[in-house]
C-alpha angles and dihedrals in degrees: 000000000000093000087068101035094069090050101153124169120235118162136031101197111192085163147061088223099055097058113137118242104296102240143114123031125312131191110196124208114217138179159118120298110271092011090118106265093151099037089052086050106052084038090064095037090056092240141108101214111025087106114033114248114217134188079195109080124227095023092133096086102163139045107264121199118195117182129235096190132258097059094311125124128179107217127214116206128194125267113261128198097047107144101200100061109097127265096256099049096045084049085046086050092047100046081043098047098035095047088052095043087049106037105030111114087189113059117093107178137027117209111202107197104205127180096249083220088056098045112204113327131209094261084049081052094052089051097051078047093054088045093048105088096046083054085207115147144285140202123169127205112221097205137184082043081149084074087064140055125241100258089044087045092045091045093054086042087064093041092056098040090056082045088049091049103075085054106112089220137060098299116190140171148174148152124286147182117180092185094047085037079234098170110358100122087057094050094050095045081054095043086051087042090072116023077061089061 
């Protein structure tokens, strides 16, 4: 996939006010602490160490664009749910993530990225909330679907698709392992579907 293969990063934003312009097409990558949101990056991106891997969770602290070329960026968005980052910062991501989620005009797709042994969580469920009115699109990514068997994997697939359903927007899911590449084919086809549109 050439959109992913010219991944370059561009901008750490730690603040509202350093957002870049808000133009072309985004696709924004959200998720727990510790579900997999970097694995499941670099794993669409081809690379091991375009977004930083951590066995530390909430590391990601900023909102890092990285560009695919012809006005399209993949943003990474910081971890939420971490319980050990202090009360402040976790208020200053929220206000940051959820702003972005809320007000970006660019953005035309939200990724969640959700631990298929977890299923959606309340704070999954706030920022499907915060995407609502916009009705833009969502896909999650179901990952570390290689700690489950098929049966277990397929029936949280169909959990978390009923669960979609009530979602006013596009709501999509499906099962992925960065580290066992499961699905990523499917996930990129549906990434370059819409940033085509």
């Amino acid at each position: 996939m050439s959109l992913f293969s010219q991944l370059e990063f561009r901008y750490a934003v730690h603040q509202l006010g350093d957002m870049p312009p808000d133009q072309g097409a985004e696709v924004a990558f959200a998720g727990r602490s510790n579900a997999g949101k970097s694995t499941a990056i670099n794993a669409l991106a081809n690379r091991r160490k375009l977004a930083f891997v951590s066995k530390t969770p909430g590391r990601t602290q900023a909102i890092n664009f990285f560009d695919m070329g012809n006005h399209c960026s993949l943003v990474d968005l910081p971890g939420y749910g971490y319980a050990k980052v202090p009360r402040l910062e976790q208020e200053r991501w929220d206000e940051l993530i959820g702003t972005y989620i809320s007000n970006r005009n660019s953005l035309i797709l939200l990724i969640i990225i959700v631990d298929i042994r977890r299923g959606l969580t309340e704070l999954d469920r706030q920022m499907l909330a915060w995407l609502a009115p916009s009705n833009k699109p969502v896909h999650v990514l179901l990952t570390k679907s290689d700690k489950l068997n098929r049966q277990e994997a397929e029936a949280m697939l169909r959990q978390t698709r009923a669960e979609l359903a009530r979602h006013p927007g596009e709501a999509t899911a499906q099962i992925f392992s960065g580290t066992e590449k499961t699905g990523v084919r499917e996930a990129q086809a549906l990434i370059a579907r819409w940033l085509k549109k």
